[in-house]
gemmi code that builds the backbone of each chain (N, CA, C; Angstrom):
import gemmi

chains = {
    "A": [
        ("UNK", (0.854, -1.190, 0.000), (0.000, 0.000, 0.000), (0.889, 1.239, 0.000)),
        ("UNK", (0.656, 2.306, -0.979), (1.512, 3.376, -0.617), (1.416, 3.930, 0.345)),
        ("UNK", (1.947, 4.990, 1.191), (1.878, 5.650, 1.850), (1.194, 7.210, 1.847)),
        ("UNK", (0.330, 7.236, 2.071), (-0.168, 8.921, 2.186), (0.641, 9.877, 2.484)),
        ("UNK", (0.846, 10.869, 1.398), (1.869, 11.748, 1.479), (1.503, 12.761, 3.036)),
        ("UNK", (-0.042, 13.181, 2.285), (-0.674, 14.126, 3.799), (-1.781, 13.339, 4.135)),
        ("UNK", (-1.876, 12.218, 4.735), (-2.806, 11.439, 5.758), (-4.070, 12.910, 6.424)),
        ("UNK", (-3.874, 13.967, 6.362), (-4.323, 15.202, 6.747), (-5.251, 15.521, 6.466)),
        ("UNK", (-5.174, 15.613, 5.059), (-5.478, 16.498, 3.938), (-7.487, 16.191, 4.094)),
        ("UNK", (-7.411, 15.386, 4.288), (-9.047, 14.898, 3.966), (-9.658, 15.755, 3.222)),
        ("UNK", (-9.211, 15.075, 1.783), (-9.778, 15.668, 0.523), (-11.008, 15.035, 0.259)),
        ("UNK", (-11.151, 13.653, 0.568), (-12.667, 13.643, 0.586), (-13.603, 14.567, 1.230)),
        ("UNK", (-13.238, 14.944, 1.897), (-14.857, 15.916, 2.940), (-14.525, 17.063, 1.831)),
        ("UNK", (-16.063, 17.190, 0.936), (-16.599, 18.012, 0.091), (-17.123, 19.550, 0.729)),
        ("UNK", (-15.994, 20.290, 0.156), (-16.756, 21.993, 0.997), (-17.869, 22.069, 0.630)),
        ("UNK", (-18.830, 21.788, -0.211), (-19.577, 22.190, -0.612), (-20.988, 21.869, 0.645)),
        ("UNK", (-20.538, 20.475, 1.328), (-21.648, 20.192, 2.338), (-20.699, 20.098, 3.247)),
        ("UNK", (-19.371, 20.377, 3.518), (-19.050, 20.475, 5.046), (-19.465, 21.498, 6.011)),
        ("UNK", (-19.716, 22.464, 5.424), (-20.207, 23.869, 5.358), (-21.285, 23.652, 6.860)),
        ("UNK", (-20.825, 23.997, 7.739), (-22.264, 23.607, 8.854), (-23.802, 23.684, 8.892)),
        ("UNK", (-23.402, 25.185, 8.140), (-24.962, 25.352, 7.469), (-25.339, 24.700, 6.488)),
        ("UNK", (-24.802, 24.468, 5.111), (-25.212, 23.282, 4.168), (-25.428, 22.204, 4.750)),
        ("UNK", (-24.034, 21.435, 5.847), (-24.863, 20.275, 6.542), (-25.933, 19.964, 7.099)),
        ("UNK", (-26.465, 21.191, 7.638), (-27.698, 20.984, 8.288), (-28.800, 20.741, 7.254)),
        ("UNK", (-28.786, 21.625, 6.007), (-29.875, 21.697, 5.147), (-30.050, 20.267, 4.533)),
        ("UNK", (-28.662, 20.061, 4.147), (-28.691, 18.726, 3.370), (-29.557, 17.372, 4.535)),
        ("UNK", (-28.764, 17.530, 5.503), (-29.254, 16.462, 6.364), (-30.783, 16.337, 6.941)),
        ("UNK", (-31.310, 17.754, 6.422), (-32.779, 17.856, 7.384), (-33.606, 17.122, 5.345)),
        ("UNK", (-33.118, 17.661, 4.325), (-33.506, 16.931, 3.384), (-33.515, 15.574, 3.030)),
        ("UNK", (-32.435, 15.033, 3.582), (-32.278, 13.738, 3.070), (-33.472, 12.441, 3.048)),
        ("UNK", (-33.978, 13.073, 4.352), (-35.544, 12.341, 4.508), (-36.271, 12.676, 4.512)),
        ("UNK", (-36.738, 13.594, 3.097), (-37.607, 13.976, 2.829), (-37.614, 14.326, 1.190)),
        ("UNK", (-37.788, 12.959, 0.319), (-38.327, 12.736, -1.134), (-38.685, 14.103, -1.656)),
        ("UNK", (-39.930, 14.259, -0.750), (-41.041, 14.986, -1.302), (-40.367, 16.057, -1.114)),
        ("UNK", (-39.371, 16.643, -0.404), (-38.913, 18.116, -0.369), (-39.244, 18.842, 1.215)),
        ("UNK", (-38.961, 19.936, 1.216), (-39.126, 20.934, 2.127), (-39.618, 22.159, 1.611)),
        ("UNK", (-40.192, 22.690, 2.234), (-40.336, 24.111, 1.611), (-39.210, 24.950, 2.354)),
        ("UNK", (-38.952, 26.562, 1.664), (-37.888, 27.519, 2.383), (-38.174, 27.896, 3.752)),
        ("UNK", (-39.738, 28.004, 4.041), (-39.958, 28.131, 5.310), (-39.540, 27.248, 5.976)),
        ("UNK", (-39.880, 25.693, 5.928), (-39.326, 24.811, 6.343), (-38.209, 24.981, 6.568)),
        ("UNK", (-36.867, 25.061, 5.806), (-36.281, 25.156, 6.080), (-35.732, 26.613, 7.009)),
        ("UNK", (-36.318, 26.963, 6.961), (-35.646, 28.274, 7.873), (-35.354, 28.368, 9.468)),
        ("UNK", (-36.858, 27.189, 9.925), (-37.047, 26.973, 10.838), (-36.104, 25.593, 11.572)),
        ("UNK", (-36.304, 25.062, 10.522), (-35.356, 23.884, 10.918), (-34.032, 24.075, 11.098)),
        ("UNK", (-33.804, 24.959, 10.292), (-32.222, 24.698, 10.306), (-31.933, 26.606, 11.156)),
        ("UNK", (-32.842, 26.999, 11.517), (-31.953, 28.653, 12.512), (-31.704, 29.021, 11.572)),
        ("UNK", (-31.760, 29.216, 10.337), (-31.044, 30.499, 9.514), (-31.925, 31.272, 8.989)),
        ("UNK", (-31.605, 32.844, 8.462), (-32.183, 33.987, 8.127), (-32.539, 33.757, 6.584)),
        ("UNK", (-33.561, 34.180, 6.293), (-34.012, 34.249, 4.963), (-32.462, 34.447, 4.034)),
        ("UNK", (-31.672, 35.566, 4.106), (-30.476, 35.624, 3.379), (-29.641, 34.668, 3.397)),
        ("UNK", (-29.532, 34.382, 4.267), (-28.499, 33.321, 4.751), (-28.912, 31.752, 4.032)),
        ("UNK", (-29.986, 31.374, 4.324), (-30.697, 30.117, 3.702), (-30.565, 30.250, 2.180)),
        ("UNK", (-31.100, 31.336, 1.509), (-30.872, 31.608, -0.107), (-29.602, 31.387, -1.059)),
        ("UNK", (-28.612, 32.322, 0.335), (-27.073, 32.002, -0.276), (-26.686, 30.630, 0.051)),
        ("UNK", (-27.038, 30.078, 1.022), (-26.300, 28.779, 0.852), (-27.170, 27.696, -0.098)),
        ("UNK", (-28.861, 27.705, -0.551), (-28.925, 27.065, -1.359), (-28.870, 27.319, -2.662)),
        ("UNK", (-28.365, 28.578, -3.025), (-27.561, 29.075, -4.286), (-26.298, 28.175, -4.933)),
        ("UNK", (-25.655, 28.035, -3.884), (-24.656, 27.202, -3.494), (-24.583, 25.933, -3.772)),
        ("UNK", (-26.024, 25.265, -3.035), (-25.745, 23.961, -2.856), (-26.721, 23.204, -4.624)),
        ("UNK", (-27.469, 24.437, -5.140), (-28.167, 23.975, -6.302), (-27.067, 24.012, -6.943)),
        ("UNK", (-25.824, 25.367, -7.462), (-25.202, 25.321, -8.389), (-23.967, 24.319, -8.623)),
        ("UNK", (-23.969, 23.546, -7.193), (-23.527, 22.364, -7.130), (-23.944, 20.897, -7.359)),
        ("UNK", (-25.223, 21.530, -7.682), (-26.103, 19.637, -8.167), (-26.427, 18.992, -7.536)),
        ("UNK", (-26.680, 20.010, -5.848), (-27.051, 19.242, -5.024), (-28.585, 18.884, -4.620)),
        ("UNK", (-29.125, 20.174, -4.811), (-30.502, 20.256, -4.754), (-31.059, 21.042, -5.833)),
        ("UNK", (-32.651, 20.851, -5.958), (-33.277, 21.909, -7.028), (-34.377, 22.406, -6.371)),
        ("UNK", (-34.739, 23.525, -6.626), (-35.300, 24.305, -6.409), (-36.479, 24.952, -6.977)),
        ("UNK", (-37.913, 24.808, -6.564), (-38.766, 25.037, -7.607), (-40.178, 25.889, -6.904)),
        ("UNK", (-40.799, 26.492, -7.884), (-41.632, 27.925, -7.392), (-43.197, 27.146, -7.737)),
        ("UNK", (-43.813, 27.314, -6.754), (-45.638, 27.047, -7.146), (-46.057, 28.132, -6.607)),
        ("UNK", (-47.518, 27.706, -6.731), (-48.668, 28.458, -6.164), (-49.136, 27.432, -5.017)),
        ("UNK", (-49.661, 27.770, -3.853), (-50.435, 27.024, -3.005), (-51.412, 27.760, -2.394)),
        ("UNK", (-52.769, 27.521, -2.815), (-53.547, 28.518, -1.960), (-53.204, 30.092, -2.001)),
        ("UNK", (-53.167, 29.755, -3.896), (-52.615, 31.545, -4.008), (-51.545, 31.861, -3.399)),
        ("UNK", (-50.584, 31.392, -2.528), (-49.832, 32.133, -2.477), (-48.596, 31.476, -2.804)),
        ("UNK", (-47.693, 32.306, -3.267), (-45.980, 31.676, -3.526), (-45.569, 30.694, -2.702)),
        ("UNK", (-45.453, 29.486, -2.953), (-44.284, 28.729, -2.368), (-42.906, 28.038, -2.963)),
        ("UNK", (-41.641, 27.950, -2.615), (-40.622, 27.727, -3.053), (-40.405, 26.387, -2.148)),
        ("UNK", (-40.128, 25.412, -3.030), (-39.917, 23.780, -2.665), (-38.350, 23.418, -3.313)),
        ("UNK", (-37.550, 22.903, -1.945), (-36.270, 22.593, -2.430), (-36.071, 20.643, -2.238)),
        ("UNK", (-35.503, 20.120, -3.379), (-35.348, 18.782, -3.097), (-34.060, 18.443, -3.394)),
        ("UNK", (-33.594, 16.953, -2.241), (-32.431, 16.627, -2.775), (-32.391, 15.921, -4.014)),
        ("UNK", (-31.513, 16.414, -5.210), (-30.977, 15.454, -6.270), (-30.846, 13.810, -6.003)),
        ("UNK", (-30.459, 13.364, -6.829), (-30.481, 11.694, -7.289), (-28.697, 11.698, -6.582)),
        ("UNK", (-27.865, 13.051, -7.290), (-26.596, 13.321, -7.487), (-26.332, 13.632, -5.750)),
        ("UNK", (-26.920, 14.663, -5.888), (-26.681, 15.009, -4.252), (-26.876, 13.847, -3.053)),
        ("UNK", (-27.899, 13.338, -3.079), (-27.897, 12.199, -2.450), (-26.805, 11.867, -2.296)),
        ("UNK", (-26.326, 11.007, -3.424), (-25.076, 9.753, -3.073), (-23.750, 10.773, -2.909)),
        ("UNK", (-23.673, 12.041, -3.535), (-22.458, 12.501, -2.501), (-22.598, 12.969, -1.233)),
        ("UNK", (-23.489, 12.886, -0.718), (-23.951, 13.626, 0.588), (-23.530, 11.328, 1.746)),
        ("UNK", (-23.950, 10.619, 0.734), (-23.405, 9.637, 1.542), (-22.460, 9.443, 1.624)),
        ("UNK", (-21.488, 9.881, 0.274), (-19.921, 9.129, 0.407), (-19.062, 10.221, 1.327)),
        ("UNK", (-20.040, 11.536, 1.487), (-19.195, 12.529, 2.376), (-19.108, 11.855, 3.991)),
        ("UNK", (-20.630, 11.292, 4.030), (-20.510, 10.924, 5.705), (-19.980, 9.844, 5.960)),
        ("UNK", (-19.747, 8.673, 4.646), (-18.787, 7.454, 5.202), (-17.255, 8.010, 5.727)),
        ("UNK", (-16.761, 9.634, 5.030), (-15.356, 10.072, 4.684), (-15.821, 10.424, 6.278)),
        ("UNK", (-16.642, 11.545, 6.351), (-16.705, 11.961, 7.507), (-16.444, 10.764, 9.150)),
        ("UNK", (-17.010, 9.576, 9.069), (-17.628, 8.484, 9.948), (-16.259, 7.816, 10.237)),
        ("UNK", (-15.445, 8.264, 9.124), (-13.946, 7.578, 8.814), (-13.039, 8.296, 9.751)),
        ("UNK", (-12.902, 10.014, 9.292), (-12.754, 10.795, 10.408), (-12.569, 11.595, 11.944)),
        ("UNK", (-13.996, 10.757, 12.057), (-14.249, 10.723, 13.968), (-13.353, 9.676, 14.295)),
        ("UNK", (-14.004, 8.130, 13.166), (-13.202, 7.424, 14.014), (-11.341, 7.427, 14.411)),
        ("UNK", (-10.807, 7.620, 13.160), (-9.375, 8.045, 13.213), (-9.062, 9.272, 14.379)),
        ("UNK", (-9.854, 9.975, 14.291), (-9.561, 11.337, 15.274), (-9.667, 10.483, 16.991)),
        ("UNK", (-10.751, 9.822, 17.497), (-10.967, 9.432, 18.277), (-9.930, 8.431, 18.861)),
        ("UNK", (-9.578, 7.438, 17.859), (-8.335, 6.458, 17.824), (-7.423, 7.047, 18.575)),
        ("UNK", (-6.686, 8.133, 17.447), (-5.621, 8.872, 17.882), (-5.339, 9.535, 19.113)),
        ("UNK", (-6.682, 10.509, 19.628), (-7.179, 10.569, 20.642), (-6.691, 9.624, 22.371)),
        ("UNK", (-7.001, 8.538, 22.278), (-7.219, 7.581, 23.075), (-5.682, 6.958, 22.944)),
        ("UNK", (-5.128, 7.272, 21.708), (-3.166, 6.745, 22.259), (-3.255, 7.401, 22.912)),
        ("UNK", (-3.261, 9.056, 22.229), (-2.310, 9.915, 23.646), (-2.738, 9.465, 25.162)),
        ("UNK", (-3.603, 9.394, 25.062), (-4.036, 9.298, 26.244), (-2.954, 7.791, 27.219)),
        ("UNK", (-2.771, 7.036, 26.486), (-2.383, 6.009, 26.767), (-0.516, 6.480, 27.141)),
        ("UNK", (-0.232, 6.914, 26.234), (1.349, 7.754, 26.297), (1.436, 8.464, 27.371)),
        ("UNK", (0.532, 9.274, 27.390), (0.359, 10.357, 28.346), (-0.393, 10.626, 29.552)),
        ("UNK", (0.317, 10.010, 30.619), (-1.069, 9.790, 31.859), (-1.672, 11.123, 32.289)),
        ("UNK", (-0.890, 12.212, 31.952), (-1.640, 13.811, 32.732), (-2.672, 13.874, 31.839)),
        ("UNK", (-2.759, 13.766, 30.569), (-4.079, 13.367, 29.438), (-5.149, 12.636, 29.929)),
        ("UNK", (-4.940, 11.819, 30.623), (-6.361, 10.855, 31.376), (-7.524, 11.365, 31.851)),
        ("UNK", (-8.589, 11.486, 31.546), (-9.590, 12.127, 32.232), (-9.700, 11.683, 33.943)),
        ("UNK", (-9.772, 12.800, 34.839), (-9.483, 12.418, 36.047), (-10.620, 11.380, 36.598)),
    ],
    "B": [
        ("UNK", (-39.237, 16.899, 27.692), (-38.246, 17.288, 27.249), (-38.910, 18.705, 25.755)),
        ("UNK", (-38.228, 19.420, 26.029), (-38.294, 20.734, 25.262), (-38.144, 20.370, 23.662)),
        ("UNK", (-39.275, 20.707, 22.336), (-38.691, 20.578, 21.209), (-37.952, 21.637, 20.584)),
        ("UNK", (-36.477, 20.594, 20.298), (-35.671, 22.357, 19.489), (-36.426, 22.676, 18.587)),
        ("UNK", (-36.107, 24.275, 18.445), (-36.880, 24.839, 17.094), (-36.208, 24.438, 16.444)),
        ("UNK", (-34.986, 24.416, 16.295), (-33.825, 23.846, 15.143), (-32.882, 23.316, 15.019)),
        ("UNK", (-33.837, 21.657, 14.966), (-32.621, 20.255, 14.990), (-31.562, 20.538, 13.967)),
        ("UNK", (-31.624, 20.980, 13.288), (-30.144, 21.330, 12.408), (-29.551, 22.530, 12.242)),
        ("UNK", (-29.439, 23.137, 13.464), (-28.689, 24.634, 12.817), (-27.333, 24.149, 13.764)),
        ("UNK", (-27.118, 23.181, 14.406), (-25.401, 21.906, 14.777), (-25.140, 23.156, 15.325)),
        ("UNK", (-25.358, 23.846, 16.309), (-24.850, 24.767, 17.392), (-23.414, 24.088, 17.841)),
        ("UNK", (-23.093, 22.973, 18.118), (-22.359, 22.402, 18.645), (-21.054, 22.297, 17.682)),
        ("UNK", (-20.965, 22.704, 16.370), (-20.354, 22.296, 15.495), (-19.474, 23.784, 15.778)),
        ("UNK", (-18.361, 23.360, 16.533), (-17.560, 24.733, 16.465), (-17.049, 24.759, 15.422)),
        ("UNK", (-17.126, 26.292, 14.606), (-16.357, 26.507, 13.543), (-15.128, 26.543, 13.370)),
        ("UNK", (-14.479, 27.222, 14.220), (-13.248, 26.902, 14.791), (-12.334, 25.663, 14.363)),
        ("UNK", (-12.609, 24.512, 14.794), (-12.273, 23.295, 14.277), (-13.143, 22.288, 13.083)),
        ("UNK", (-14.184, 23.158, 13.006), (-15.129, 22.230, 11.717), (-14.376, 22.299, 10.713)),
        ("UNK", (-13.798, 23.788, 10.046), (-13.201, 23.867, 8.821), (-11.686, 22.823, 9.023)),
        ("UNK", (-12.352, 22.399, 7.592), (-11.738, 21.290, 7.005), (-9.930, 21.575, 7.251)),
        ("UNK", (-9.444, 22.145, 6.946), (-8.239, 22.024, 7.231), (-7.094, 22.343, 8.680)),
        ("UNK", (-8.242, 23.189, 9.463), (-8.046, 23.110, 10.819), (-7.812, 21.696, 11.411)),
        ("UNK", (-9.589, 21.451, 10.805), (-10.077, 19.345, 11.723), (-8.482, 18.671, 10.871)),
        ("UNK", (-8.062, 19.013, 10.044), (-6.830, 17.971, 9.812), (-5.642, 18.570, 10.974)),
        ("UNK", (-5.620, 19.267, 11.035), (-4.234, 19.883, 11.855), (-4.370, 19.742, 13.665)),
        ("UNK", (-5.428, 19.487, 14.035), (-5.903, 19.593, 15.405), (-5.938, 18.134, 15.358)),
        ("UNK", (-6.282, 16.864, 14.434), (-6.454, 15.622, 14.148), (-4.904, 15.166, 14.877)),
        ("UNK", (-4.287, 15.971, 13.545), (-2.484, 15.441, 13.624), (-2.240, 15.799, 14.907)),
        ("UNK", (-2.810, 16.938, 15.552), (-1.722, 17.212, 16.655), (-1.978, 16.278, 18.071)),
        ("UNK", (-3.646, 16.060, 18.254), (-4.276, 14.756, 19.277), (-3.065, 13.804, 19.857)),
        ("UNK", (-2.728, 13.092, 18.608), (-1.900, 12.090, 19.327), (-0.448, 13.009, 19.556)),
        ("UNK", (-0.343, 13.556, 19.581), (1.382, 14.280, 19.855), (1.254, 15.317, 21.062)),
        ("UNK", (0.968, 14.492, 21.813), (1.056, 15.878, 22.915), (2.727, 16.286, 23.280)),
        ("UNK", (3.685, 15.754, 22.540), (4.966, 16.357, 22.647), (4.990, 17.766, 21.263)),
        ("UNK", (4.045, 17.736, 20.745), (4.332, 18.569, 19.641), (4.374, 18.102, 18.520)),
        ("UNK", (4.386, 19.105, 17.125), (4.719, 18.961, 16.249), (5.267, 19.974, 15.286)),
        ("UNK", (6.073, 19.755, 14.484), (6.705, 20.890, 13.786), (5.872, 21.765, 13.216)),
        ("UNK", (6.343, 22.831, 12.376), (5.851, 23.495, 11.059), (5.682, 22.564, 10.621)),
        ("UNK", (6.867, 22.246, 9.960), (7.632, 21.307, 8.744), (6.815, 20.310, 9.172)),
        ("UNK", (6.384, 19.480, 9.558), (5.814, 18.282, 9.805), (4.093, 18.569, 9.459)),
        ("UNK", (4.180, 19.376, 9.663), (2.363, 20.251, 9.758), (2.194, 19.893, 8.216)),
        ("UNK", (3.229, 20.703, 7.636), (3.243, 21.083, 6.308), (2.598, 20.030, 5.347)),
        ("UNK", (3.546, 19.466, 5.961), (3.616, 17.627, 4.830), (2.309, 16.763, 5.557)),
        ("UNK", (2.374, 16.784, 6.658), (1.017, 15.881, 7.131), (-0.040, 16.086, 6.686)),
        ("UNK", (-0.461, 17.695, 6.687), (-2.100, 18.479, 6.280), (-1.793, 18.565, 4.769)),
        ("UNK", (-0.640, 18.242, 4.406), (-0.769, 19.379, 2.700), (-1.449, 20.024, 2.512)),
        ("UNK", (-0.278, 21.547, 3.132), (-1.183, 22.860, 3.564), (0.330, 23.426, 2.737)),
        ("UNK", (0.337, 24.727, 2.190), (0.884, 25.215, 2.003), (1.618, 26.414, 3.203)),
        ("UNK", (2.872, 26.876, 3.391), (3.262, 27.342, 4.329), (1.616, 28.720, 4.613)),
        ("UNK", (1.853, 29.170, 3.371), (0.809, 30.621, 3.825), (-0.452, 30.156, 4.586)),
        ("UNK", (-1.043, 29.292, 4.036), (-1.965, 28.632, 4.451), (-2.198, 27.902, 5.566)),
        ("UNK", (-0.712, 27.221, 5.918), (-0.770, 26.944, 7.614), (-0.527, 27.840, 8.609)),
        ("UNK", (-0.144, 28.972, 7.889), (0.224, 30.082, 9.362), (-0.863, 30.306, 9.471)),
        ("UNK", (-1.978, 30.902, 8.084), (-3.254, 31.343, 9.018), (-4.599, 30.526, 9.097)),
        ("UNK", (-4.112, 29.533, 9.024), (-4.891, 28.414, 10.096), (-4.260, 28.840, 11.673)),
        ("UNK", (-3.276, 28.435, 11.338), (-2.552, 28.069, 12.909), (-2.601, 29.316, 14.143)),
        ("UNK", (-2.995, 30.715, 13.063), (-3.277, 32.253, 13.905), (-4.847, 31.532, 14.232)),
        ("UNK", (-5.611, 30.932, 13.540), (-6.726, 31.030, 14.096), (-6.993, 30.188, 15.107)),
        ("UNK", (-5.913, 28.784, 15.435), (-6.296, 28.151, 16.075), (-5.559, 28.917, 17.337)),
        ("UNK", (-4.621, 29.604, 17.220), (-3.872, 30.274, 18.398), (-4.631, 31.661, 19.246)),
        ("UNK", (-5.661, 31.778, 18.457), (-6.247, 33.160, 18.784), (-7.685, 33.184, 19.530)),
        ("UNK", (-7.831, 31.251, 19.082), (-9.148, 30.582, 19.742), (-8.521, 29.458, 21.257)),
        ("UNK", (-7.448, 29.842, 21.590), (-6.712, 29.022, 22.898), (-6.245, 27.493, 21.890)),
        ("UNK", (-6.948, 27.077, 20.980), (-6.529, 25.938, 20.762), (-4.921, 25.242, 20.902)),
        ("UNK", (-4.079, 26.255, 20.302), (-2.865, 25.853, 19.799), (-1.991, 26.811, 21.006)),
        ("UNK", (-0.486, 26.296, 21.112), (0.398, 27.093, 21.603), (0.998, 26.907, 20.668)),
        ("UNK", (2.070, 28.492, 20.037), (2.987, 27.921, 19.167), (4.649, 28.348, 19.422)),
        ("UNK", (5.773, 28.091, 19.606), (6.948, 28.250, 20.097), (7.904, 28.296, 19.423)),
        ("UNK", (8.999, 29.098, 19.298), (10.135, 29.055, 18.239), (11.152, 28.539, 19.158)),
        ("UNK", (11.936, 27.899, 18.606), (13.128, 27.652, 19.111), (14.365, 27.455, 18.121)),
        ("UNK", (15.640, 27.055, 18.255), (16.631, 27.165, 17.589), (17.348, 25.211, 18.015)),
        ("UNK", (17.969, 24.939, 16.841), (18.054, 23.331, 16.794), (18.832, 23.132, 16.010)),
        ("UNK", (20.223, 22.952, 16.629), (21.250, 22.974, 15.563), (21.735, 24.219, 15.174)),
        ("UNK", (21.152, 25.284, 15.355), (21.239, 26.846, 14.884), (20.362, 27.118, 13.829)),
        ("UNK", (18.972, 26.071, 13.860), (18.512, 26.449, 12.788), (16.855, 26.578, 13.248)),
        ("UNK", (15.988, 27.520, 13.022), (15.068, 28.039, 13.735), (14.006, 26.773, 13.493)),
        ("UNK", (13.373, 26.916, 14.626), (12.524, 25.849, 14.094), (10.670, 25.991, 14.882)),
        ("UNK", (9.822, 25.802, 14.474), (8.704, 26.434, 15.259), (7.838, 25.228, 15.071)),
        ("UNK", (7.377, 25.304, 17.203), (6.519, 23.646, 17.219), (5.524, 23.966, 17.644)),
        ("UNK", (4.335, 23.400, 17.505), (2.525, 23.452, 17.431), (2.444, 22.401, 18.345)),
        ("UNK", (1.769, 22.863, 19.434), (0.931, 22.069, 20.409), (-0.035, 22.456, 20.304)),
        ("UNK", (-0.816, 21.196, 20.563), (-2.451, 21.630, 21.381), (-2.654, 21.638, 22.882)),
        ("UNK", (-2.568, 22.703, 22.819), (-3.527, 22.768, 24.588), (-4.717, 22.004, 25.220)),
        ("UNK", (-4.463, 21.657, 26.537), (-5.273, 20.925, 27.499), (-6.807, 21.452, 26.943)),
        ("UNK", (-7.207, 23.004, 26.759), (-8.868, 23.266, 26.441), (-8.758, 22.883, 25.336)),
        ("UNK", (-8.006, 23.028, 24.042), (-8.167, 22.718, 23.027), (-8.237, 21.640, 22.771)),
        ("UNK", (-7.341, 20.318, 23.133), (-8.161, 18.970, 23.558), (-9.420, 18.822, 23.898)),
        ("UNK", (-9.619, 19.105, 25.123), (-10.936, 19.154, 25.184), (-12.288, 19.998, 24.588)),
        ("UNK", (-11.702, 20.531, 23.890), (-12.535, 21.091, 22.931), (-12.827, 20.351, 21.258)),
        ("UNK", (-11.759, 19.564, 21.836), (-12.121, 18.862, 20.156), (-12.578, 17.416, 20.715)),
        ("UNK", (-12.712, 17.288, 21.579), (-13.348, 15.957, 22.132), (-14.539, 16.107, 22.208)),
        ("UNK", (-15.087, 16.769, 22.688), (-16.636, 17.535, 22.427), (-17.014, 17.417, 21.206)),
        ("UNK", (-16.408, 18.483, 20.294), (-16.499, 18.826, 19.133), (-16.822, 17.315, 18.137)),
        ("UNK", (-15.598, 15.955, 18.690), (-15.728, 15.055, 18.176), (-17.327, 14.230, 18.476)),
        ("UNK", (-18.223, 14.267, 19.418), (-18.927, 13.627, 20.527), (-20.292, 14.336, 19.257)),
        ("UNK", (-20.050, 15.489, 19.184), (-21.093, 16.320, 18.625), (-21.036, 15.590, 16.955)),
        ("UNK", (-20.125, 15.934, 16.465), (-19.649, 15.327, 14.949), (-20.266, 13.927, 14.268)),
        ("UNK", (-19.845, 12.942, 15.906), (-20.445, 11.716, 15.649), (-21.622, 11.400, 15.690)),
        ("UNK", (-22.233, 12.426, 16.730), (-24.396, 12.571, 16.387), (-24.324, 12.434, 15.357)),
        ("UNK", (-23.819, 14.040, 14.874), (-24.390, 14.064, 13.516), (-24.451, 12.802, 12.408)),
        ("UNK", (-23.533, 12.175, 12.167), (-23.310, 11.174, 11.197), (-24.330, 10.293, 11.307)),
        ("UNK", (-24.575, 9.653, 13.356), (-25.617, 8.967, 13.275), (-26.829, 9.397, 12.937)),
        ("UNK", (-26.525, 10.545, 13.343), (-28.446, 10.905, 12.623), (-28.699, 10.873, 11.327)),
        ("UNK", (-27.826, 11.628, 10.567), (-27.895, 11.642, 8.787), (-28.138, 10.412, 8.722)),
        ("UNK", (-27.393, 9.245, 8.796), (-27.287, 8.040, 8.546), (-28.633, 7.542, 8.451)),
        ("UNK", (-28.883, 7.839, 9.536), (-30.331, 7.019, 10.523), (-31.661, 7.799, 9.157)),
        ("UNK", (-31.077, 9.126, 8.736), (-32.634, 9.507, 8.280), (-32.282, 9.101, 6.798)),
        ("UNK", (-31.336, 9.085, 6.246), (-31.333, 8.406, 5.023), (-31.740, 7.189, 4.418)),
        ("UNK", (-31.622, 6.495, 6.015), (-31.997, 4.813, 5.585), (-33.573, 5.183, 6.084)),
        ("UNK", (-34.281, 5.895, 6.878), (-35.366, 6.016, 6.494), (-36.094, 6.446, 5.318)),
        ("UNK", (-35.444, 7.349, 4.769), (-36.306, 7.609, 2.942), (-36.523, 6.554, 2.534)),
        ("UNK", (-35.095, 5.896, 2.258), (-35.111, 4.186, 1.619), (-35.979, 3.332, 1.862)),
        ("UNK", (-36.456, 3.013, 3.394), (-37.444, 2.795, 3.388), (-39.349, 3.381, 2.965)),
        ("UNK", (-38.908, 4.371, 2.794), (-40.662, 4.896, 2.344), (-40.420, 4.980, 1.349)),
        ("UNK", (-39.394, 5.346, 0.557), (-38.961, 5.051, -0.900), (-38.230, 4.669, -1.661)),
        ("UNK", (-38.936, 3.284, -2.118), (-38.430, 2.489, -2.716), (-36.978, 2.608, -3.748)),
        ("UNK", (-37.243, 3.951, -4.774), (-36.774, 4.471, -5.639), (-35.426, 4.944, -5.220)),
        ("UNK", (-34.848, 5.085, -3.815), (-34.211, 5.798, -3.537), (-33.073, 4.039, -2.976)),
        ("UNK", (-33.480, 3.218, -3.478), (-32.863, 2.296, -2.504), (-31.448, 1.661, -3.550)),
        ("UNK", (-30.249, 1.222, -2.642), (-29.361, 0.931, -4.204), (-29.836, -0.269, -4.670)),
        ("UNK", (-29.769, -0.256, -5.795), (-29.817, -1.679, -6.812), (-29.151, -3.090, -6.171)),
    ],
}
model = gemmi.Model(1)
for chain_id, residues in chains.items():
    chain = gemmi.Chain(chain_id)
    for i, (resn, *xyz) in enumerate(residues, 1):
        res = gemmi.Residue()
        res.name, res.seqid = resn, gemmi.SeqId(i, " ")
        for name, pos in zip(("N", "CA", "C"), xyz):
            atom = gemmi.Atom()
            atom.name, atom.element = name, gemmi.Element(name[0])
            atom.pos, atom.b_iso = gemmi.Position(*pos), 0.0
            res.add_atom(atom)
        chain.add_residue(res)
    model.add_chain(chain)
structure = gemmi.Structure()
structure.add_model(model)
structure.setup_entities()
């Protein structure tokens, strides 16, 4: 096996949904086919009308979600869904991610082992 | 028990260490509580020098990091620790991280189940 030049680098974790706020959006979508609306999301995820727009500006012009305008009861509603695309990178981010904790945690728990002032008392 | 207004706005997700190339450099430093170089930073994160100093101002300006010059051989040399809060700040940070994954996880394989369409081949 070669060796990883930067073991570091974790080029898998995608900026595009590491983003805390994209994570949240993506993750409150994922179970939900049918979509969310923007209100929905606003509430769910704590963010400001501006704030929610720019990041799903973001996360559409990335192929992650789409975004689409009706009428309901006369009035405007905007419905965002996850992609086919977005989906499966939104999974291979959290296997990278799941990979992550665990290595971090690992590493974690030597020191601890090296280092007895490290021990939780 | 109280319902959050907003299961996904990851309050817990310090920014601080979320961004991606920080979580690699705070990763590397976990197990080394003797330290670690620049030079070692460099090559571990494949970070470019500019790019690791101002990471490393931000992790120094948030308690995370101590950083120290010294001379070695006569030749300058500057080492990155993590501090006792900053440990424990990324242990948290890690505790919080790993919800998250389980939850995404958990609601993805629920779509799959209500929809069919969404399930792999």
């Amino acid at each position: 096996m070669p060796i990883d030049p930067a073991p570091f680098a974790y080029d898998g974790l995608d900026r595009v949904i590491h983003e805390k706020a994209r994570l949240g959006i993506v993750t409150a979508l994922v179970s939900r086919p049918e979509g969310l609306s923007f209100n929905d999301l606003i509430r769910l995820c704590g963010l400001t009308q501006g704030n929610l727009s720019r990041h799903l500006s973001v996360l559409e012009e990335a192929g992650f979600v789409t975004i689409s305008k009706a009428f309901e009861s006369r009035r405007p509603r905007t419905d965002i869904r996850l992609t086919a695309e977005g989906r499966q990178r939104f999974l291979d981010y959290l296997g990278v991610l799941e990979q992550v904790v665990r290595d971090a945690s690992a590493r974690a728990e030597t020191a601890e082992m090296t280092d007895p002032k490290l021990r939780p008392a």
